[in-house]
PyMOL CGO cylinders between C-alpha atoms (Angstrom):
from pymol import cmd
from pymol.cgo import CYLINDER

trace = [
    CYLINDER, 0.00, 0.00, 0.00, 2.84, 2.47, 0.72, 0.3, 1, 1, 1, 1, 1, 1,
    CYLINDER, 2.84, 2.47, 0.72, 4.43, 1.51, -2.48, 0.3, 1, 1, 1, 1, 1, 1,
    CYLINDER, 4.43, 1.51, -2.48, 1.43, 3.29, -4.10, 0.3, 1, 1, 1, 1, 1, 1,
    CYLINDER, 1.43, 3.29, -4.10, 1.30, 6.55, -2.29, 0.3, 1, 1, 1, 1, 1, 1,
    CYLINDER, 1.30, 6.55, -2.29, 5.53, 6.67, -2.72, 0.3, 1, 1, 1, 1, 1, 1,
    CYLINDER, 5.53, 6.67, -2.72, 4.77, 5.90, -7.12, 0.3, 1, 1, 1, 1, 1, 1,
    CYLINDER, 4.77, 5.90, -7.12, 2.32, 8.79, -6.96, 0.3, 1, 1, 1, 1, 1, 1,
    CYLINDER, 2.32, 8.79, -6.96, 4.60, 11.15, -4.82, 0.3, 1, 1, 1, 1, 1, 1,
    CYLINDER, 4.60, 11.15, -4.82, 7.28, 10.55, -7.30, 0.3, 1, 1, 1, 1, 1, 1,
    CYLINDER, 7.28, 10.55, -7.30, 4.96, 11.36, -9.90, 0.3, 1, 1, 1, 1, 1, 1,
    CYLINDER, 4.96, 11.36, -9.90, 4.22, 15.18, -8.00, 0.3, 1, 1, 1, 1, 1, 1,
    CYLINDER, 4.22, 15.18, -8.00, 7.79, 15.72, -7.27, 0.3, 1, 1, 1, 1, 1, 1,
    CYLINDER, 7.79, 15.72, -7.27, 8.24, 15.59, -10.71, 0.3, 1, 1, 1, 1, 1, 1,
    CYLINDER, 8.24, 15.59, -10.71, 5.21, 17.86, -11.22, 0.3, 1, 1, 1, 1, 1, 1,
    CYLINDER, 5.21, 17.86, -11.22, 6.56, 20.25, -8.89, 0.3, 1, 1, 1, 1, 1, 1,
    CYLINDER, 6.56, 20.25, -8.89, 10.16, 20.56, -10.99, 0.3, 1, 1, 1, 1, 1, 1,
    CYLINDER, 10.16, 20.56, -10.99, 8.41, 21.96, -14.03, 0.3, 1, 1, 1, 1, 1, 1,
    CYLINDER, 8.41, 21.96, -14.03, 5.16, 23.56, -12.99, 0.3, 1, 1, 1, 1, 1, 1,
    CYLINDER, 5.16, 23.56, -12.99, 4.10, 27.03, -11.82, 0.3, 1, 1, 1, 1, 1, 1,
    CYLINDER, 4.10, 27.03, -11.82, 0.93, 28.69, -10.41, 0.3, 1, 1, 1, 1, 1, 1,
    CYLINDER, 0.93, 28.69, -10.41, -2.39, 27.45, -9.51, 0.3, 1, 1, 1, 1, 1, 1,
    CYLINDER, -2.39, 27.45, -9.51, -0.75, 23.86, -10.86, 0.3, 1, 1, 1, 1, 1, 1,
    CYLINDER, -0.75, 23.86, -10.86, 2.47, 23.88, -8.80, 0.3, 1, 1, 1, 1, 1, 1,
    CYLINDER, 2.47, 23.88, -8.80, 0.19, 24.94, -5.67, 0.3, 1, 1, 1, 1, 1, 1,
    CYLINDER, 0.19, 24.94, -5.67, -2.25, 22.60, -6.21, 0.3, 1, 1, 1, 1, 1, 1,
    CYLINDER, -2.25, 22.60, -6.21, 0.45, 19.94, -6.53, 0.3, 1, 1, 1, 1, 1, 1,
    CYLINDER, 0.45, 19.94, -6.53, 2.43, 21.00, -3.50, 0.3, 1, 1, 1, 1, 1, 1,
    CYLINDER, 2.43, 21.00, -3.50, -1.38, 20.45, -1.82, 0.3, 1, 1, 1, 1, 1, 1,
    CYLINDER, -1.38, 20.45, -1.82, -1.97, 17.05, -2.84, 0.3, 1, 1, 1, 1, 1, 1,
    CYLINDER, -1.97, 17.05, -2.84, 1.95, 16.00, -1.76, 0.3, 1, 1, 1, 1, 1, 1,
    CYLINDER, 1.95, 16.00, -1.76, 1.43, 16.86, 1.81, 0.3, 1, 1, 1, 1, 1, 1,
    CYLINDER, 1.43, 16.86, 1.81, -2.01, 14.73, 1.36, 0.3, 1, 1, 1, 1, 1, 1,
    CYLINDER, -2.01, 14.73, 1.36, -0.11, 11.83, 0.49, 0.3, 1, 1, 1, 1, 1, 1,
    CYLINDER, -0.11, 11.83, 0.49, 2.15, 12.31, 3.20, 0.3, 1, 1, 1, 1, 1, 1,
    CYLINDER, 2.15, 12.31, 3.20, -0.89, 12.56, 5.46, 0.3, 1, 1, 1, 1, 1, 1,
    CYLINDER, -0.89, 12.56, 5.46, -2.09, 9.48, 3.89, 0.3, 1, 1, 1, 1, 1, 1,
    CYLINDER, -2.09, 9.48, 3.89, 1.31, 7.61, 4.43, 0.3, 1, 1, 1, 1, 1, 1,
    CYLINDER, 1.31, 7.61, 4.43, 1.79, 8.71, 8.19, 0.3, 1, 1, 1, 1, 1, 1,
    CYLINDER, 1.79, 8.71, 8.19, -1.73, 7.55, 8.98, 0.3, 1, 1, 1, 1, 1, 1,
    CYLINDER, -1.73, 7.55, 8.98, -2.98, 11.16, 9.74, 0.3, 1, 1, 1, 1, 1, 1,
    CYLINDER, -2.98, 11.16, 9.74, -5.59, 10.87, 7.00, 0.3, 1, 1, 1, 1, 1, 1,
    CYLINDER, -5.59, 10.87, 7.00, -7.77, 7.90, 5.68, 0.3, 1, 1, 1, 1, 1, 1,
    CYLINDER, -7.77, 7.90, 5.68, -7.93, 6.45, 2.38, 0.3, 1, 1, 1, 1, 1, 1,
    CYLINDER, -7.93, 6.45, 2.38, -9.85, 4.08, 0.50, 0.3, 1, 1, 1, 1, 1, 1,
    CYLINDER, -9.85, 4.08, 0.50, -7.48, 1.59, -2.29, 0.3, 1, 1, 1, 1, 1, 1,
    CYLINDER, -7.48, 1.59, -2.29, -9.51, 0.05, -4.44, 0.3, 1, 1, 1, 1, 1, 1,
    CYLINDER, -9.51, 0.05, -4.44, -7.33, -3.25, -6.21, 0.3, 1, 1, 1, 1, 1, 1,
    CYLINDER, -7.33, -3.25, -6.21, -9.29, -4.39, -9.68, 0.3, 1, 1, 1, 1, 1, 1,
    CYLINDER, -9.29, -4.39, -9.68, -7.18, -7.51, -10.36, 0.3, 1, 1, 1, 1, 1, 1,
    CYLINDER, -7.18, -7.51, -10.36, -9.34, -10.20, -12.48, 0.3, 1, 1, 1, 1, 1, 1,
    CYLINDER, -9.34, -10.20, -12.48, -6.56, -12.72, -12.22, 0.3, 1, 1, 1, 1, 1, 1,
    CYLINDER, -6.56, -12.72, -12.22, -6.74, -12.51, -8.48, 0.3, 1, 1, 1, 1, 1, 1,
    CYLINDER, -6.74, -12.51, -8.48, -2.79, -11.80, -8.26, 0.3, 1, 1, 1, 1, 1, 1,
    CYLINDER, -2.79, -11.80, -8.26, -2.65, -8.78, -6.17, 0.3, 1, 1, 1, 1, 1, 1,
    CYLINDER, -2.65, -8.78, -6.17, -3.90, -9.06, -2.13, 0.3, 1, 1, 1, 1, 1, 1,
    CYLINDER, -3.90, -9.06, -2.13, -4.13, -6.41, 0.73, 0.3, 1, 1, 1, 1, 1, 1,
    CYLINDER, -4.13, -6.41, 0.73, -3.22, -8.30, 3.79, 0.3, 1, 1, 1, 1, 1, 1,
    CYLINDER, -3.22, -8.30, 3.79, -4.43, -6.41, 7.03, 0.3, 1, 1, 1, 1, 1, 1,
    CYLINDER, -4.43, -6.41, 7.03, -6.93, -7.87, 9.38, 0.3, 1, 1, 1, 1, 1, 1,
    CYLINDER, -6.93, -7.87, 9.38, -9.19, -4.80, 8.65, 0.3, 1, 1, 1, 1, 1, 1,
    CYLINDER, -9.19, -4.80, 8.65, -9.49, -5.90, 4.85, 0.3, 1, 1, 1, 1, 1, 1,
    CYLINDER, -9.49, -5.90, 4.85, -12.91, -5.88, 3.68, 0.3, 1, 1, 1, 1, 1, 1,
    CYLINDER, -12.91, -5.88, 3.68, -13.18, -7.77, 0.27, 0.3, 1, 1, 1, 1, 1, 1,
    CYLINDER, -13.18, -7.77, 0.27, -15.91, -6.72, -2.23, 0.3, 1, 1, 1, 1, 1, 1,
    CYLINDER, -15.91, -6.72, -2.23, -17.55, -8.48, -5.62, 0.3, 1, 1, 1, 1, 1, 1,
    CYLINDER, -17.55, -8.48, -5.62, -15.39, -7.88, -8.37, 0.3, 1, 1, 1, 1, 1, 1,
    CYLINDER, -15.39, -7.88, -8.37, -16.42, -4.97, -10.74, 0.3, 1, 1, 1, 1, 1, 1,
    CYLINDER, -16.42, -4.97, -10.74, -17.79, -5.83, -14.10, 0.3, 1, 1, 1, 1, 1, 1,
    CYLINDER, -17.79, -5.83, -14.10, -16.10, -5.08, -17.15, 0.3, 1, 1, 1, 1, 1, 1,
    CYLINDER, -16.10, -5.08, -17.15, -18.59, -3.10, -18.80, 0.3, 1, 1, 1, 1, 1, 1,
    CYLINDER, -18.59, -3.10, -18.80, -19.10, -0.77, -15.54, 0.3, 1, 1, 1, 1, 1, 1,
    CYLINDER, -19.10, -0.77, -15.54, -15.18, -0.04, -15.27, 0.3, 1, 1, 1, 1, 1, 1,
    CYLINDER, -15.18, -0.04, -15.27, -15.18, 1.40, -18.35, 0.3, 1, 1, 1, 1, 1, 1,
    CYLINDER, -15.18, 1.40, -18.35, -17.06, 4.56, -17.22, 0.3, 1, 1, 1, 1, 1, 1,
]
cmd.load_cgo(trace, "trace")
């Protein structure tokens, strides 16, 4: 799960490099979110769509759902 929020704060830092304005403020905004997301301090919902059943979220607080179907992802 942390791997995720660390891709996707890699992904802003590199925002941040070239940006400017409303954008680079708005991305400096959603960084410290992820950090709040990564330290705990603010909760997040991860949704994993994986029809081969590969990928897993162990944590006793789980909760699994009915996979999505195809035709309703594509929205």
């Amino acid at each position: 799960m942390e791997g995720v929020l660390v891709r996707i704060g890699d992904v802003i830092d590199r925002v941040i490099t070239w940006s400017e304005g409303e954008e680079l403020e708005r991305a400096h905004e959603l960084k410290a979110r992820i950090e709040d997301m990564r330290s705990g301090n603010e909760p997040f919902v991860l949704i994993v769509q994986d029809e081969d059943g590969n990928s897993a979220i162990i944590h006793p607080n789980t909760q699994k759902s009915a996979p999505i179907p195809y035709e309703d992802r594509m929205e």
